[in-house]
C-alpha positions as CSV (number, residue, x, y, z in Angstrom):
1,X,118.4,36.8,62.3
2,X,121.2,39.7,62.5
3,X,121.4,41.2,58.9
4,X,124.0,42.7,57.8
5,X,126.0,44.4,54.7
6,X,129.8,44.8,53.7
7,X,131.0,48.0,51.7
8,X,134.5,47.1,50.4
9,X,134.3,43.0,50.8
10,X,137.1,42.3,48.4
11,X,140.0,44.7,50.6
12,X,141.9,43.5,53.3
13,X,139.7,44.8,56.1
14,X,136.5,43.3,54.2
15,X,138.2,39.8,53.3
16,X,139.2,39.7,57.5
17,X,135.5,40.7,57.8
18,X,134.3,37.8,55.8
19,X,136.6,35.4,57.5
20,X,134.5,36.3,61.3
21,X,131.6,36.0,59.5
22,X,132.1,32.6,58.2
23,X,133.6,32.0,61.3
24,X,130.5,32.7,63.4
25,X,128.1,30.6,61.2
26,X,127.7,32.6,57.6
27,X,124.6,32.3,55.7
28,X,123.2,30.3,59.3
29,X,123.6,32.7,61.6
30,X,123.4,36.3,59.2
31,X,121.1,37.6,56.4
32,X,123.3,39.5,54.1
33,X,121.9,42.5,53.1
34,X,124.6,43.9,50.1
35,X,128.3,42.8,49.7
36,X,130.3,45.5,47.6
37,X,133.7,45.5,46.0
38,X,136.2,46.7,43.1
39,X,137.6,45.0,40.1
40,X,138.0,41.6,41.8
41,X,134.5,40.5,40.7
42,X,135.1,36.9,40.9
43,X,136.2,37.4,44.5
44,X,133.2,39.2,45.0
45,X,130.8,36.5,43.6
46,X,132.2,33.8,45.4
47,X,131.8,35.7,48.9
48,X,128.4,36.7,48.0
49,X,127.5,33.3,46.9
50,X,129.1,32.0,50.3
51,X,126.8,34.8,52.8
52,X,123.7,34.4,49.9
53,X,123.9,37.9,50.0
54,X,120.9,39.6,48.1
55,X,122.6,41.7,46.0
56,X,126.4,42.0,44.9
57,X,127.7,45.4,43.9
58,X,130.9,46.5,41.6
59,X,132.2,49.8,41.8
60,X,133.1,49.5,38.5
61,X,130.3,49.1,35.8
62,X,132.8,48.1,32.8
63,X,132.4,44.7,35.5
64,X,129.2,44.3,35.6
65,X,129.0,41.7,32.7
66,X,131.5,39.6,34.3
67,X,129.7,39.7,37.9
68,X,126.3,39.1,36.4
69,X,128.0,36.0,34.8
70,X,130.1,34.8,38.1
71,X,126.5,35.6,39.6
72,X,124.4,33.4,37.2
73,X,122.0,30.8,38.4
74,X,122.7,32.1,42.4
75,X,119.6,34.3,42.5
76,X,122.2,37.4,43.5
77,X,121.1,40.5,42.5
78,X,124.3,42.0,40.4
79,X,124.7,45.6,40.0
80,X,127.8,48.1,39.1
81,X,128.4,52.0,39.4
82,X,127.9,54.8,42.0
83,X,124.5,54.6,42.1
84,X,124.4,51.2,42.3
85,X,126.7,51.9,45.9
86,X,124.1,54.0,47.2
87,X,121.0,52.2,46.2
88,X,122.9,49.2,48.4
89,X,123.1,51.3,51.2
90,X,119.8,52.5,51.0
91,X,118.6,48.8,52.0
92,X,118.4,48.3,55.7
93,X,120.5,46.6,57.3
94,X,121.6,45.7,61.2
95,X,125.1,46.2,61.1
96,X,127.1,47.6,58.0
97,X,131.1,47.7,57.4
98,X,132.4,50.4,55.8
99,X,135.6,49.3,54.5
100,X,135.4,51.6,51.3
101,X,138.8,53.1,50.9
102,X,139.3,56.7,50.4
103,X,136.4,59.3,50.1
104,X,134.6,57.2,47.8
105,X,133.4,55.8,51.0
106,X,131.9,58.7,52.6
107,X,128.7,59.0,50.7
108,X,127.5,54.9,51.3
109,X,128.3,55.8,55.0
110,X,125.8,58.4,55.2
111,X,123.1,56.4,53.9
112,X,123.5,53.6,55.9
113,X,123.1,55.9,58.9
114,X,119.6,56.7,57.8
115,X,118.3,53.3,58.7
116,X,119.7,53.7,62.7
117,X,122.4,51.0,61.8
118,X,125.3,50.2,63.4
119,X,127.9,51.6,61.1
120,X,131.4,49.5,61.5
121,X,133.8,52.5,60.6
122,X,136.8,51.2,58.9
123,X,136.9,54.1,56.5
124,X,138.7,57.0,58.5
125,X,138.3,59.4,55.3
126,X,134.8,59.6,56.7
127,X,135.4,61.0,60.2
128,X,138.9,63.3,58.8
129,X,136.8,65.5,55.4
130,X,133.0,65.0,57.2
131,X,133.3,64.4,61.4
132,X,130.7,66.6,62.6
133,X,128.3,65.7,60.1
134,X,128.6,61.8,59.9
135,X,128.3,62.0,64.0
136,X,125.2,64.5,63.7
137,X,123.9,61.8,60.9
138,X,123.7,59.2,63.3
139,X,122.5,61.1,66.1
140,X,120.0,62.4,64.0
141,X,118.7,58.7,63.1
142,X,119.6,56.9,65.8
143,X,122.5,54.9,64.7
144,X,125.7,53.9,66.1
145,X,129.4,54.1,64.9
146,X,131.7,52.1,65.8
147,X,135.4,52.9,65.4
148,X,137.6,49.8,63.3
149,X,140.7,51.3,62.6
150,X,142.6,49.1,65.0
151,X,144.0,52.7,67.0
152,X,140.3,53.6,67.9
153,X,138.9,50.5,68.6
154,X,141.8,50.7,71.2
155,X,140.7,54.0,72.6
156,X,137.0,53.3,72.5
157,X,137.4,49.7,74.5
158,X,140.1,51.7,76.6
159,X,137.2,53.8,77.6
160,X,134.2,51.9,78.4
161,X,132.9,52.3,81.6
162,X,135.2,55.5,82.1
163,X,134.1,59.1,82.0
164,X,135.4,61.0,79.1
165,X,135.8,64.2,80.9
166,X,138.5,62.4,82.7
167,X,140.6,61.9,79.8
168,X,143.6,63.9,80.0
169,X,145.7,62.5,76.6
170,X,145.1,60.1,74.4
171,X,147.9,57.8,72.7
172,X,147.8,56.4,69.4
173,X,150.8,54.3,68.2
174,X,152.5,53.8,64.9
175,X,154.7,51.0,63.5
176,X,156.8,53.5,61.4
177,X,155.6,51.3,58.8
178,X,158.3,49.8,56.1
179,X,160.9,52.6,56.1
180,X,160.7,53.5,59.3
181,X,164.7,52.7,59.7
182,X,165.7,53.8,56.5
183,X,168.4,56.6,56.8
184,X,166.4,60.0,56.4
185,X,168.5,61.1,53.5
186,X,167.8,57.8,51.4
187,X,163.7,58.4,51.6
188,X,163.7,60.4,48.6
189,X,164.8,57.2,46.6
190,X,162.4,54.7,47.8
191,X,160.4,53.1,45.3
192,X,156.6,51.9,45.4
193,X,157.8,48.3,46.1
194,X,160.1,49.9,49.2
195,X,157.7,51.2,50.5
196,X,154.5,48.6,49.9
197,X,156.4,46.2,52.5
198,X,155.0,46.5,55.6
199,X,157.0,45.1,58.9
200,X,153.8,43.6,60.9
201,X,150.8,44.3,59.5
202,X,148.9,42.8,56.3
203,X,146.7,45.6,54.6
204,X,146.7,46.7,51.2
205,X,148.9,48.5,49.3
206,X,147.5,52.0,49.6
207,X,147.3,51.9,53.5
208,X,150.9,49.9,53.4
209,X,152.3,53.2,52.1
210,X,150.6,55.4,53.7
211,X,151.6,53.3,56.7
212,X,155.4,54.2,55.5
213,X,155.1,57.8,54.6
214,X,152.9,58.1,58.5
215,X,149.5,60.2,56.8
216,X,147.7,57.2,57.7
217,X,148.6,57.9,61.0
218,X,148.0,61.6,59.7
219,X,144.1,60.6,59.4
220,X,144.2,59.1,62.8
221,X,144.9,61.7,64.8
222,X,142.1,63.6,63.1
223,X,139.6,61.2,63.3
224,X,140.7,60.6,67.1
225,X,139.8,64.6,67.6
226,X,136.4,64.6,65.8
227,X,135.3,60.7,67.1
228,X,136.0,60.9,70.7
229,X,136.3,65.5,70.7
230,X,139.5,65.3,72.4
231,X,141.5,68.7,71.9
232,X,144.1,68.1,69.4
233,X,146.7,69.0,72.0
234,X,146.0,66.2,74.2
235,X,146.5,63.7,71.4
236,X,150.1,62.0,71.0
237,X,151.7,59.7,68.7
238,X,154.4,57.3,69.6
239,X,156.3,55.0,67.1
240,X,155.9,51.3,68.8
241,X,157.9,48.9,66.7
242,X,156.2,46.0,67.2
243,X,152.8,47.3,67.0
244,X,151.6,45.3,70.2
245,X,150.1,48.3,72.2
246,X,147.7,49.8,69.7
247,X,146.8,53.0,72.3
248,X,146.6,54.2,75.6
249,X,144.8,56.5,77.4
250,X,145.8,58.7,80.1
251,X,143.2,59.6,82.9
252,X,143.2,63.0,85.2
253,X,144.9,60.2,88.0
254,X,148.1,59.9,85.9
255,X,146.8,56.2,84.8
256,X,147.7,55.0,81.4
257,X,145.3,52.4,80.2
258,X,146.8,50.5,77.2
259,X,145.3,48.3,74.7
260,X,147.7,45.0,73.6
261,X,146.6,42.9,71.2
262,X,148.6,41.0,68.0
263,X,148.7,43.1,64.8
264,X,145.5,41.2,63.5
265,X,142.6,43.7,62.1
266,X,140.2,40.7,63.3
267,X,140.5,42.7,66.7
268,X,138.9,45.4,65.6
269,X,136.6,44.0,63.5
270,X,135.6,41.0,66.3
271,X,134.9,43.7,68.5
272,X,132.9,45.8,66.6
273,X,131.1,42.9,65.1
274,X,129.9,41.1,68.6
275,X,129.4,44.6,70.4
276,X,128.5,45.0,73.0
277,X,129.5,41.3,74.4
278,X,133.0,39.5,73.4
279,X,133.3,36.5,71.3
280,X,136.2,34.4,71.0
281,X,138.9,35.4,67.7
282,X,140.6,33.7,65.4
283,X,143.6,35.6,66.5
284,X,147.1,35.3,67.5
285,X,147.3,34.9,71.9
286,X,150.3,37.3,73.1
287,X,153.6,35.9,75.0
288,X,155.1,38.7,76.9
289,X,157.4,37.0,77.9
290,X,158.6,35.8,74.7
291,X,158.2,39.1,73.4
292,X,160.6,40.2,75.8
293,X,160.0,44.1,75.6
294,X,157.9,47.2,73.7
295,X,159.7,50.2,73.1
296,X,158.1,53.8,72.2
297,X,160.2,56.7,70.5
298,X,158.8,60.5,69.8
299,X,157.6,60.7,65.8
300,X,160.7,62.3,64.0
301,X,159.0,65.3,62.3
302,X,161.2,65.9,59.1
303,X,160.7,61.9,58.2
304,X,157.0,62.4,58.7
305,X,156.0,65.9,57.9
306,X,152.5,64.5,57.4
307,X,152.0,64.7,61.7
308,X,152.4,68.6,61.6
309,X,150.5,68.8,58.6
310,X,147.3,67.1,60.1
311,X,147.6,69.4,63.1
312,X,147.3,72.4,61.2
313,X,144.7,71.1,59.6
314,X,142.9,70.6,63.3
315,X,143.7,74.0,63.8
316,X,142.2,75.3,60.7
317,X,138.5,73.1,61.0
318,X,136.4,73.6,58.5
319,X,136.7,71.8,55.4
320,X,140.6,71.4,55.8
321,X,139.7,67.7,56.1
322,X,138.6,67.2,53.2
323,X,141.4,68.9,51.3
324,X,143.9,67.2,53.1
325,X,142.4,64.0,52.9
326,X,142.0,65.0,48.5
327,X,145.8,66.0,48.2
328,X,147.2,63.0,50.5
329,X,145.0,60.7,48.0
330,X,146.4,62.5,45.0
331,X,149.6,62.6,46.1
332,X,149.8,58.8,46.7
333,X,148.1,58.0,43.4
334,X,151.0,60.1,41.9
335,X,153.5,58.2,43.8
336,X,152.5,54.9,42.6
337,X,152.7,56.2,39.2
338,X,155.8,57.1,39.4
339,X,154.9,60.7,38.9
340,X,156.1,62.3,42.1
341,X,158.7,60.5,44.5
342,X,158.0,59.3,48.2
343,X,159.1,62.4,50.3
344,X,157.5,64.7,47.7
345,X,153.8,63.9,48.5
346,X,153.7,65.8,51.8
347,X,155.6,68.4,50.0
348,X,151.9,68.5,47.5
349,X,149.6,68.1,50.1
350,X,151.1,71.0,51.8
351,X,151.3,73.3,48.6
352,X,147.2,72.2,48.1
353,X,146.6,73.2,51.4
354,X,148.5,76.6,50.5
355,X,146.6,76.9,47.6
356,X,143.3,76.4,49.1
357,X,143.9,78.9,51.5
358,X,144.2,81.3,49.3
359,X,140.9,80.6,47.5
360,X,138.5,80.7,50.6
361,X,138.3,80.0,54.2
362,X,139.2,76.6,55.3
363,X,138.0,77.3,58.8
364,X,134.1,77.8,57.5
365,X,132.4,74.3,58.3
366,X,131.0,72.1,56.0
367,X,127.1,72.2,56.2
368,X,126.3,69.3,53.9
369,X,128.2,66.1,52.3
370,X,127.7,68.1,49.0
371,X,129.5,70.7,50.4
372,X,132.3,68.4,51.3
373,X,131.8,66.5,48.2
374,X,132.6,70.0,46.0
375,X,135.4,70.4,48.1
376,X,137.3,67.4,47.8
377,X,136.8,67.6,44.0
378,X,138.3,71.2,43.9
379,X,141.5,70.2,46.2
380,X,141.9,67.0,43.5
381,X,141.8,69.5,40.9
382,X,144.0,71.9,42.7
383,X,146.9,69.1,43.5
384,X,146.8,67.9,39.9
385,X,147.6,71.3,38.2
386,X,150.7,71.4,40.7
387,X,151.9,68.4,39.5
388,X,151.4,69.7,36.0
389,X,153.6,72.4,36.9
390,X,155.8,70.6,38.3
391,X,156.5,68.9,35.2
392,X,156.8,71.6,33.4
């Protein structure tokens, strides 16, 4: 029997994980391993109680109490904190989902790789502040990644079969998420609500508005450099409304081979899930014709300022990554506190790259995930005092 864990259950891309998995037999057909999540313990419980999953895992250890009670009489382990996250991933396990949002994700990826998983990578923060190390991780033990942001998993299926040295470009699309045609001078007044409604997709808050404010497509074009080692140059962005076509690629011949597909994460996560065979989805069959047509306009840079950003940060290497990936999760923290407004969070991941600059050389590489680690906590620290400052 396949085993498997889920890092993240309780989020979007972990509940649509959960739904395949009951899907495709639960608890008959899989052996879970560790199912982890945040505050929404009794979420948690019931889904572990659902896979009989061996141990169930809260960020948060205030939660522990109420987990081990939602827990009690199930024979699920229950178990809170960082360490608790690690010692999870430590426990083999076929096929893991990382689905951990932010950076706090990065570390359980690592140590899933040590077993020679296959490492379902829905957490892009991984690839955009460690790339060269998480690939040299799993080369290292053996292990497989395989690409979940619903871009990627695009690319990756675009290319099977095909030889990657005769990729020309690469194509990643973006909805323009839920401002995308608010006038450019009314941005600065968008609130947290504005902004948290997303046209097509259903994903959680954070990614909604990051979605709107484009760093999430920011992150993508990073990890599509680092995953697949496509020069930065060769890597487009389009704005595609109605988020059908979720990337193309271009080939030496002039061909453009494009990935369709409803705006339904359960693509992704299907494919990544049955790999390397196809199983049928739960998901939404397109009608072109009802659809009618697809249309594609060039990124406008001075709404989305996060695209240049994240291409200065390819040129730079290193551990800008990492301190992009910091400030951009600063910056939207301090957004939906209401301490900075929407348009001024590129504005603060810029200055923290500035900053950082100035402090030492982005362009040296990072030769551990403590290394990375240090530096994500210094760019937090960095971005905060500007907003201090700010206020002041």
């Amino acid at each position: 029997m396949r085993s498997l864990s889920v890092f993240g259950a309780t989020g979007s891309i972990g509940e649509s994980t959960f739904d395949l998995l009951q899907r495709q037999g639960g608890r008959a057909a899989f052996r879970t391993v560790a199912l982890t999540g945040g505050r929404n313990v009794a979420r948690l419980a019931e889904q572990a109680r659902a896979l009989g999953a061996e141990v169930a895992v809260t960020a948060h250890e205030e939660c522990l109490a109420e987990l081990r009670a939602a827990l009690a009489g199930s024979g699920i382990a229950a178990a809170a904190g960082t360490s608790a996250l690690l010692e999870a991933a430590d426990r083999p396990a076929d096929w893991v989902m990382s689905a951990i949002v932010g950076a706090a994700g990065l570390a359980p990826g690592f140590r899933a790789l040590a077993h020679g998983a296959t490492l379902a990578l829905a957490n892009k923060e991984s690839l955009v502040t460690a790339g060269p190390l998480l690939l040299a991780e799993a080369a290292r033990h053996g292990a497989r990644i395989l690409p979940v942001d619903s871009e990627h998993s695009a690319v990756f299926q675009a290319l099977v079969g095909e030889d990657i040295a005769a990729v020309e470009r690469i194509i990643i699309t973006a909805s323009g998420g839920a401002l995308r045609d608010w006038p450019l001078e009314r941005l600065v007044q968008a609130s947290v609500a504005d902004a948290s409604r997303h046209p097509n997709w259903s994903m959680g808050q954070r990614i909604t508005i990051d979605s709107a404010s484009m760093f999430n497509k920011a992150l993508e074009l990073i990890e599509t450099h680092e995953y697949f080692g496509v020069a930065p140059d060769r890597i487009e962005v389009l704005v595609h409304p109605e988020s059908i076509v979720h990337a193309l690629v271009g080939f030496a011949d002039g061909a453009l081979m494009a990935h369709l597909g409803a705006p339904d994460m359960r693509h992704a996560i299907g494919y990544a899930l049955n790999w390397p065979a196809r199983a049928p989805l739960p998901v939404a069959r397109l009608d072109l014709a009802a659809l009618g047509r697809l249309s594609f306009q060039a990124p406008d840079p001075l709404r989305w300022p996060a695209l240049r950003l994240a291409r200065e940060v390819m040129a730079s290497g290193g551990t800008a990554g990492a301190v992009f990936n910091a400030a951009k999760e600063v910056a939207l923290d301090s957004f939906i506190s209401g301490q900075v407004g929407f348009m001024d969070m590129s504005g603060l991941v810029e200055a923290t790259l500035d900053k950082m600059v100035a402090r030492q050389s982005l362009g040296k590489a990072a030769t551990s995930l403590d290394m990375v680690l240090q530096t994500d906590a210094e760019a937090r620290a960095v971005a905060r005092a500007l907003i201090g400052q700010n206020k002041d």
